[in-house]
MARTI-55799 format. One record per residue (C-alpha): residue number from 0; z, y, x. Coordinates in nm, 2 decimals. Example, Ala and Ser with C-alpha at 12.3 -4.5 7.8 and 13.67 -1.06 7.14 Angstrom:
R   num       zz       yy       xx
R     0     0.78    -0.45     1.23
R     1     0.71    -0.11     1.37
END
This chain:
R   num       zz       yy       xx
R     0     0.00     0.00     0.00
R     1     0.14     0.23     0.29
R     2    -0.29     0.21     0.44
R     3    -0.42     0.33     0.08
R     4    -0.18     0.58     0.08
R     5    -0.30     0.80     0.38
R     6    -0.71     0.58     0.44
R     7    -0.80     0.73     0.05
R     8    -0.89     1.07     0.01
R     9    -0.79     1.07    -0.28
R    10    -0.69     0.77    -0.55
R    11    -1.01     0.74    -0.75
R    12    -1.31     0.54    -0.55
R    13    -1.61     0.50    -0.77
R    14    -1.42     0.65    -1.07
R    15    -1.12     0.37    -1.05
R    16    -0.81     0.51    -0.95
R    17    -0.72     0.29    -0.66
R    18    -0.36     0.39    -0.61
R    19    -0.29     0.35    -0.92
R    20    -0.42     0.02    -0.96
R    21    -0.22    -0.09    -0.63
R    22     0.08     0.10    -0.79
R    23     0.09    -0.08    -1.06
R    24     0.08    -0.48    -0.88
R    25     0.34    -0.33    -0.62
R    26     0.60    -0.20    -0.84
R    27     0.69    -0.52    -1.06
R    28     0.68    -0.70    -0.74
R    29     0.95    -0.49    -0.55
R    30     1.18    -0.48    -0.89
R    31     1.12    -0.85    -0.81
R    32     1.30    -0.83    -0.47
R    33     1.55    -0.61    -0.58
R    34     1.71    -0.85    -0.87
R    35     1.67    -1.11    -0.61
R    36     1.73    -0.97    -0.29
R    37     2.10    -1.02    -0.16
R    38     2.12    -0.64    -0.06
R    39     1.92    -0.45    -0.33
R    40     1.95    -0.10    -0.39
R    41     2.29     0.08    -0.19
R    42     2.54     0.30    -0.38
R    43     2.36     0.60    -0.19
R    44     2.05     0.48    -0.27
R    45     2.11     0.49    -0.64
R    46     2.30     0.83    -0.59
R    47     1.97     0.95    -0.45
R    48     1.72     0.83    -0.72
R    49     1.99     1.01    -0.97
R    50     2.01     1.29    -0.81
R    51     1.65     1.36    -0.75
R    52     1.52     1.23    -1.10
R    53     1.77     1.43    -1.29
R    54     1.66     1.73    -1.07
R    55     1.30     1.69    -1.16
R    56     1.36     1.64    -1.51
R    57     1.58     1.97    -1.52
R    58     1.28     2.19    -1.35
R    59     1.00     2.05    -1.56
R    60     1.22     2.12    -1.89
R    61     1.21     2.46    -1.75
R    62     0.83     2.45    -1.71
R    63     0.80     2.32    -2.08
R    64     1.01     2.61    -2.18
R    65     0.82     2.87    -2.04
R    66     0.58     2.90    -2.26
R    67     0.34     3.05    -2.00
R    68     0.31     2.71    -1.85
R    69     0.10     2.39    -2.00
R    70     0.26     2.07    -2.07
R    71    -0.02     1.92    -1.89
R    72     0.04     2.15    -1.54
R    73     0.42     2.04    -1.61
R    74     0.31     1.69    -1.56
R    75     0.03     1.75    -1.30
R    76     0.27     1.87    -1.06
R    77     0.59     1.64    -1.17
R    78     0.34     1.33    -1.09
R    79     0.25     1.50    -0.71
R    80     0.65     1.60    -0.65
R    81     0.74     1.22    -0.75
R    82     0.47     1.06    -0.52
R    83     0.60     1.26    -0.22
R    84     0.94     1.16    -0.30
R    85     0.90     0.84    -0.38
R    86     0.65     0.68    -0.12
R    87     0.85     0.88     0.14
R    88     1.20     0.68     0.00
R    89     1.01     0.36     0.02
R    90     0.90     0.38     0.37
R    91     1.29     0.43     0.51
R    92     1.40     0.23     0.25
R    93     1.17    -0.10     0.36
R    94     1.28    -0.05     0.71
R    95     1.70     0.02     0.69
R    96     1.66    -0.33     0.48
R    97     1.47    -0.51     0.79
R    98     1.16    -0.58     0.53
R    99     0.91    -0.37     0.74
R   100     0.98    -0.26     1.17
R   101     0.93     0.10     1.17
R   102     0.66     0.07     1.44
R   103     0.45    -0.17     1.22
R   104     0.48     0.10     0.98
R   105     0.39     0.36     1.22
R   106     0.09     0.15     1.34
R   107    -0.07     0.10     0.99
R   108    -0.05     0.50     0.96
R   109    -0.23     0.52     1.28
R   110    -0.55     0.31     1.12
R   111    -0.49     0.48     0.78
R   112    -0.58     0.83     0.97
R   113    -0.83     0.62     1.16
R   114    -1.03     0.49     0.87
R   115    -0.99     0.80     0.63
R   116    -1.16     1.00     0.96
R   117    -1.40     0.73     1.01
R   118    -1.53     0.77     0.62
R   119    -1.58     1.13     0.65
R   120    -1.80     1.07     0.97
R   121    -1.98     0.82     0.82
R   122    -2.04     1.03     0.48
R   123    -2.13     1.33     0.72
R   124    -2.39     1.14     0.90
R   125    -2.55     0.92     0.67
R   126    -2.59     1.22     0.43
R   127    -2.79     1.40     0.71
R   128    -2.94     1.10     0.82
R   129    -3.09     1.05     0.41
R   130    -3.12     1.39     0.36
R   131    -2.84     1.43     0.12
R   132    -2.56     1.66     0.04
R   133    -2.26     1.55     0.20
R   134    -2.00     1.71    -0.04
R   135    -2.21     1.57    -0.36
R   136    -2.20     1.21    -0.16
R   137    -1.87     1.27    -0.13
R   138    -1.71     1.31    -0.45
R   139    -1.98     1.04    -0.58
R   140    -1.78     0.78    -0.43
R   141    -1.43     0.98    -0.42
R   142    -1.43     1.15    -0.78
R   143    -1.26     1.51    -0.80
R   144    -1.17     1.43    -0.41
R   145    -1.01     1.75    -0.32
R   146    -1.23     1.88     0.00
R   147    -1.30     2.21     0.13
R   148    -1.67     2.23     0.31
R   149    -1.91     2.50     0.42
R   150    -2.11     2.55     0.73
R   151    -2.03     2.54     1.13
R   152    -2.23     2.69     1.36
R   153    -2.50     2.50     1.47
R   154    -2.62     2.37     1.17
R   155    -2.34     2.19     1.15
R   156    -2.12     2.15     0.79
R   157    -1.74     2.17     0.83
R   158    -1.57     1.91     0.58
R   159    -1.21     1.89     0.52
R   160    -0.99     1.61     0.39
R   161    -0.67     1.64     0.20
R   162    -0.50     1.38     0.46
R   163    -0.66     1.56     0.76
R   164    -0.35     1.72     0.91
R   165    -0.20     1.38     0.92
R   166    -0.47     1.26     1.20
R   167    -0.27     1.52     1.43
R   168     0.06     1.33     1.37
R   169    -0.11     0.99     1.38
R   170    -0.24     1.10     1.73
R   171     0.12     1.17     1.85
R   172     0.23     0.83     1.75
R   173    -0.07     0.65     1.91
R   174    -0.04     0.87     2.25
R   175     0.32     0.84     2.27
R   176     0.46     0.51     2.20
R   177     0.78     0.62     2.41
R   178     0.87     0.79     2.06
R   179     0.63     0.57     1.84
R   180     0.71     0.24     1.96
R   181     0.32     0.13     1.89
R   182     0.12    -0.09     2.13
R   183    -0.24    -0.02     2.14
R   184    -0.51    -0.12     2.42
R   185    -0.69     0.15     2.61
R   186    -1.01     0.06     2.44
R   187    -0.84     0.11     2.07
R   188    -0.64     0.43     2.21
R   189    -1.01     0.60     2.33
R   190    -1.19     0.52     2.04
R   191    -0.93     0.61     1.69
R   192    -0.86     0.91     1.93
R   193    -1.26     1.00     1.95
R   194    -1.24     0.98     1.62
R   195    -0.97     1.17     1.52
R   196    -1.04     1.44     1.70
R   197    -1.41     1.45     1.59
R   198    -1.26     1.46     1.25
R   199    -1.07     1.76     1.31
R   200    -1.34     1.95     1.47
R   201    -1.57     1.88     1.19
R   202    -1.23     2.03     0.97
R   203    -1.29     2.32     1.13
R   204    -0.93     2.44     1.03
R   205    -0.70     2.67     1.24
R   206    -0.35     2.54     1.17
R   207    -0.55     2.20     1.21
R   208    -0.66     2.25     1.52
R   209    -0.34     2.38     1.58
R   210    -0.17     2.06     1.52
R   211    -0.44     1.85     1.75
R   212    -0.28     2.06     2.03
R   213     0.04     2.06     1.97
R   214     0.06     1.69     1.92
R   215    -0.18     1.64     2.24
R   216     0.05     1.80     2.44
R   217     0.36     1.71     2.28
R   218     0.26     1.34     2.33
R   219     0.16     1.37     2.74
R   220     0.50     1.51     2.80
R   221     0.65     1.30     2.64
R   222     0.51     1.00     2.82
R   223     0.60     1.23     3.12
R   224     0.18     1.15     3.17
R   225     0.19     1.52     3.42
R   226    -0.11     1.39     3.55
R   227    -0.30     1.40     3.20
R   228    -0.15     1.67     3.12
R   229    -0.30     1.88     3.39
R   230    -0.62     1.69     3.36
R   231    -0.60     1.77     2.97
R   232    -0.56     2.17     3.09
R   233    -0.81     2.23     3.39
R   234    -1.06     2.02     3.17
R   235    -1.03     2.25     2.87
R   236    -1.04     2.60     3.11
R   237    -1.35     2.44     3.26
R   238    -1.53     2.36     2.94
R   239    -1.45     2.72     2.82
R   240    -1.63     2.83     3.15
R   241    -1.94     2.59     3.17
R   242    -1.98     2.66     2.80
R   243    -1.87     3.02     2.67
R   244    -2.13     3.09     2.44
R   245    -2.11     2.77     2.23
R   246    -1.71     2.83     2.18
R   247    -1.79     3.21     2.15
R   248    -2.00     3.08     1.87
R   249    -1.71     2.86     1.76
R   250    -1.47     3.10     1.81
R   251    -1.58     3.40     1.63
R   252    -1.72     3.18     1.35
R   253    -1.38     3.06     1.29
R   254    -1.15     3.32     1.38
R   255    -1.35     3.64     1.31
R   256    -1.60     3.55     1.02
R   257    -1.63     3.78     0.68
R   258    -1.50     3.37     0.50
R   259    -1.22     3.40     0.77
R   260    -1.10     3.73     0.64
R   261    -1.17     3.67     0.28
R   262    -0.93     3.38     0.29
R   263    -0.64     3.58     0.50
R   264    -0.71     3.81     0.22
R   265    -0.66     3.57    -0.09
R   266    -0.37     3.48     0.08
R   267    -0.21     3.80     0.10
R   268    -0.26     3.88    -0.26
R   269    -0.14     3.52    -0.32
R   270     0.21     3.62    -0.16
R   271     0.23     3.95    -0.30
R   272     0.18     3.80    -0.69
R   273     0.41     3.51    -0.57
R   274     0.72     3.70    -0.46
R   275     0.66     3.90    -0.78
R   276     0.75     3.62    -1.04
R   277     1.01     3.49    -0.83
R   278     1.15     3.86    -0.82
R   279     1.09     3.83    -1.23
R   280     1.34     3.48    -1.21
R   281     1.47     3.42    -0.87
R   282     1.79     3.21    -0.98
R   283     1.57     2.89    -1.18
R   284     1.21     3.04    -1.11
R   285     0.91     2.98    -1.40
R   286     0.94     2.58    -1.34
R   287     0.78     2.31    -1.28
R   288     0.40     2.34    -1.27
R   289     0.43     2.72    -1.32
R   290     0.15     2.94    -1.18
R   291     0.08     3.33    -1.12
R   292     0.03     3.49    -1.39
R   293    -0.12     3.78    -1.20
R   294    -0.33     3.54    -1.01
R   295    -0.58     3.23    -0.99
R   296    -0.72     3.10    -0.76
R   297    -1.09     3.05    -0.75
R   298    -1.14     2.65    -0.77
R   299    -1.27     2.41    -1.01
R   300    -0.92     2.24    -0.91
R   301    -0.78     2.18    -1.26
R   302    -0.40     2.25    -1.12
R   303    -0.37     2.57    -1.19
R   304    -0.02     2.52    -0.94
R   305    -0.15     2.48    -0.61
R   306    -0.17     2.79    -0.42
R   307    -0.24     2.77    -0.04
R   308     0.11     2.95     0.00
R   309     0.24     2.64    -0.10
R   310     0.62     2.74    -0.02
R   311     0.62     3.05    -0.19
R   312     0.47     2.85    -0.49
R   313     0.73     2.62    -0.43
R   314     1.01     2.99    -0.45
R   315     0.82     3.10    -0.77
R   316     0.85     2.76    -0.96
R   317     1.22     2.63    -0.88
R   318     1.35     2.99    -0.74
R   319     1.68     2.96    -0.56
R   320     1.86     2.69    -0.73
R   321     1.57     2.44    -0.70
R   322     1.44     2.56    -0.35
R   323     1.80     2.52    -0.15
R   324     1.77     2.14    -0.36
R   325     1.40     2.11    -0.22
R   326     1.56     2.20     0.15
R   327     1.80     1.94     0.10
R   328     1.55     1.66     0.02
R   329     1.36     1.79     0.36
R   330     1.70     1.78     0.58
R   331     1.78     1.42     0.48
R   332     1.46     1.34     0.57
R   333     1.56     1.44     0.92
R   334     1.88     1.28     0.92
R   335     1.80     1.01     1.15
R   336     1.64     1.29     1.42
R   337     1.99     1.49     1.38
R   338     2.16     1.21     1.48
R   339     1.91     1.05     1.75
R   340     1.97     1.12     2.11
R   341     1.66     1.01     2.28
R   342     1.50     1.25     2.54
R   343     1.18     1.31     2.31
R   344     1.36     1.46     2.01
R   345     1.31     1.81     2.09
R   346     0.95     1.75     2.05
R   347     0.98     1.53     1.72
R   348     1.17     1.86     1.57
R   349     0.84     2.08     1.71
R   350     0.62     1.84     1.53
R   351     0.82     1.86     1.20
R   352     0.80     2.23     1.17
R   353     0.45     2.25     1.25
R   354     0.42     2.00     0.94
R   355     0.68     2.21     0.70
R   356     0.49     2.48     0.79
R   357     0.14     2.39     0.74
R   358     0.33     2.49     0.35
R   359     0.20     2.82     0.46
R   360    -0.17     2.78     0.49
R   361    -0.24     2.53     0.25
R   362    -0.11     2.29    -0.02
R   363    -0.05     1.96     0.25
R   364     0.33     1.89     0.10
R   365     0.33     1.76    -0.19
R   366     0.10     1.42    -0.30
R   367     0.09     1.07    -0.18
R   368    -0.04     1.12     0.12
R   369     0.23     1.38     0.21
R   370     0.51     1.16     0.09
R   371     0.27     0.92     0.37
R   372     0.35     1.17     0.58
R   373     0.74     1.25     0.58
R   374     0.73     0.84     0.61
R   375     0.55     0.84     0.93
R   376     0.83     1.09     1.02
R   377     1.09     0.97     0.88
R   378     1.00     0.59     1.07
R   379     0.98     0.75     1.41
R   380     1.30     0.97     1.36
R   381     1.47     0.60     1.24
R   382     1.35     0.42     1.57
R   383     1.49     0.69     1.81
R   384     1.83     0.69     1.66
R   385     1.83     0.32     1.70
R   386     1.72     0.34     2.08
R   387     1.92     0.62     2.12
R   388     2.23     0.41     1.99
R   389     2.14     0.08     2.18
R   390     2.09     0.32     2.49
R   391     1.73     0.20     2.51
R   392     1.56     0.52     2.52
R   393     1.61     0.70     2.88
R   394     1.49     0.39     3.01
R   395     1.17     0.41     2.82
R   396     1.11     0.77     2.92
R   397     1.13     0.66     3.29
R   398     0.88     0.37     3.19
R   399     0.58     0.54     3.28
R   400     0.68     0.70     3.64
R   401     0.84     0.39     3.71
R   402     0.53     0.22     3.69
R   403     0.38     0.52     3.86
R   404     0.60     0.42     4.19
R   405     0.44     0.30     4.50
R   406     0.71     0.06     4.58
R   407     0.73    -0.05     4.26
R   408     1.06    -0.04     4.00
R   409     1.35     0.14     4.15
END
């Protein structure tokens, strides 16, 4: 289930909604385990699912009051706030109970942001190969998949996937099993990174790009890889050299364009309308699947909701009350990193506040995938508390230079 999550798009393929489907044979058979499981569900775990489904009951009863807000918006936006929650709970939850290893987890992530990269490479060239249109080819085999598109310099067209800023994470894991705990050859590491990366040129996103880098480097120190990382460096100053007018190009294409501007713009107005209706009800906000009145964005999305401001959505719709709940869902997801000692933790926190605040530039944080993503997360947080309690993980850190040593291990 945990590969269809993050490899789909979205949940429809061919007009049958795939998630659902899968949903709906894995549910019955995990009430299964729990009636006959000899540890089911923990007094905190129960606590939890109480907690969290009497809070988004409360908050879409306030949506259904306001009566500027549609029932069906209400329950657009309940169904995407549940799937976070509730894939993210059953990735911890299968590996405190010893059902799934958190680096298996971790590893069928990895091929999940492999193969949903690997599609859109494969719809972008055999649509110019045919002669098609890419984004119609698209959403003819993923229906209403939510993708942004438009052209690159060169002739090239940009295509972006809802679980693209996921590959960045993915990347992390796969370059650094110090913190991962993966295993992949060097043939499999060079080729899902090719096409990852390829992936998220062809995004042609900032903050995605953005992420590549941080998790690039984040990942070679890390692995304490100085070597690569300096190789990583001089090669990119280089290529800027050899080539300066085709990153020119890139560059003011995607940093200086008239689209560029008109989308720092939408955003602007987006946070000025935004902080007005929270100001308007800044103690319980307009609920759940509320939008700006003052303001809609211009998509054939039919959730009137999502704003690319996602957090100051978030501010308008639950106010103060629901958004200091909302933070404490996102700090027990980082429980386990609190607690964890290992060497490499520093750098888990920098990659889990570039992810919180992707909020900022577009809606990433609340669907399936995202609840995918707080798993991956929350699996590699789990692993270095347990290293870092077994006092495994400074030894793992020295792996690499250890190996690096003439005379051998010291």
């Amino acid at each position: 289930m945990m590969f269809l999550v993050v490899s789909l798009p979205t949940g429809s393929v061919f007009g049958i909604n795939i998630k659902v489907v899968v949903f709906g044979v894995f549910l019955p058979i995990f009430l299964a385990y729990l009636l006959t499981a000899r540890e089911g569900l923990s007094l905190g775990d129960v606590i939890f699912l109480a907690s969290v489904s009497t809070f988004f009951c409360l908050w879409s009863l306030i949506g259904v009051l306001n009566a500027e807000t549609e029932s069906t918006q209400v329950l657009y936006k309940l169904r995407d706030m549940v799937a976070t929650v509730l894939v993210a709970w059953l990735c911890i939850f299968v590996i405190r109970r010893g059902i799934v290893r958190a680096e298996k987890l971790i590893t069928v992530v990895i091929y999940g942001a492999f193969a949903v990269s690997l599609t859109k490479l494969g719809l972008l060239a055999g649509s110019l190969f045919f002669g098609a249109d890419p984004v119609e080819a698209t959403r003819t085999v993923f229906y209403e998949a939510p993708i942004i598109t438009g052209l690159m310099p060169f002739g090239l067209i940009r295509m972006v996937f809802t679980p693209d800023l996921l590959g960045s994470f993915a990347l992390f894991a796969l370059l650094a099993p110090n913190a991962s705990g993966t295993r992949f050859g060097r043939a499999s590491t060079m080729v899902i990174s090719t096409v990852l990366l390829a992936s998220a040129f062809v995004a042609f996103s900032r903050y995605i790009w953005f992420a590549y880098l941080v998790a690039i480097f984040a990942a070679l120190i890390v692995q304490r890889n100085w070597k690569a990382l300096a190789v990583v460096a001089s090669t990119a100053v280089l290529a800027g050299a050899m080539f300066y007018d085709c990153f020119g190009a890139i560059f003011e294409s995607r940093f200086l364009s008239s689209g560029t501007e008109i989308s720092d713009v939408s955003r602007n107005m987006q946070s000025k309308v935004l902080i007005g209706e929270f100001k308007a009800r800044p103690i319980l906000g307009k609920g759940m699947g509320a939008h700006a009145t003052g303001y809609l964005r211009d998509t054939p999305d039919e959730r009137l909701y999502v704003y690319e401001l996602e957090w100051l959505a978030f501010l308008m719709q639950f106010g103060i009350a629901g958004m200091t709940g909302l933070l404490l869902l996102v700090g027990l997801s980082a429980r386990d990193l609190v607690l964890a000692k290992h060497p490499a933790a520093p750098w888990m926190w920098v990659l889990f506040f570039v992810w919180l605040l992707a909020g900022f530039t577009n809606p990433y944080l609340t669907s399936s995938y995202a609840g995918g993503t707080f798993g991956l997360f929350m699996a590699m947080f789990h692993r270095m508390r347990n290293m870092s309690q077994s006092g495994e993980s400074r030894t793992a850190l020295l792996l690499p230079t250890l190996r690096q040593s003439p005379g051998g291990y010291t």
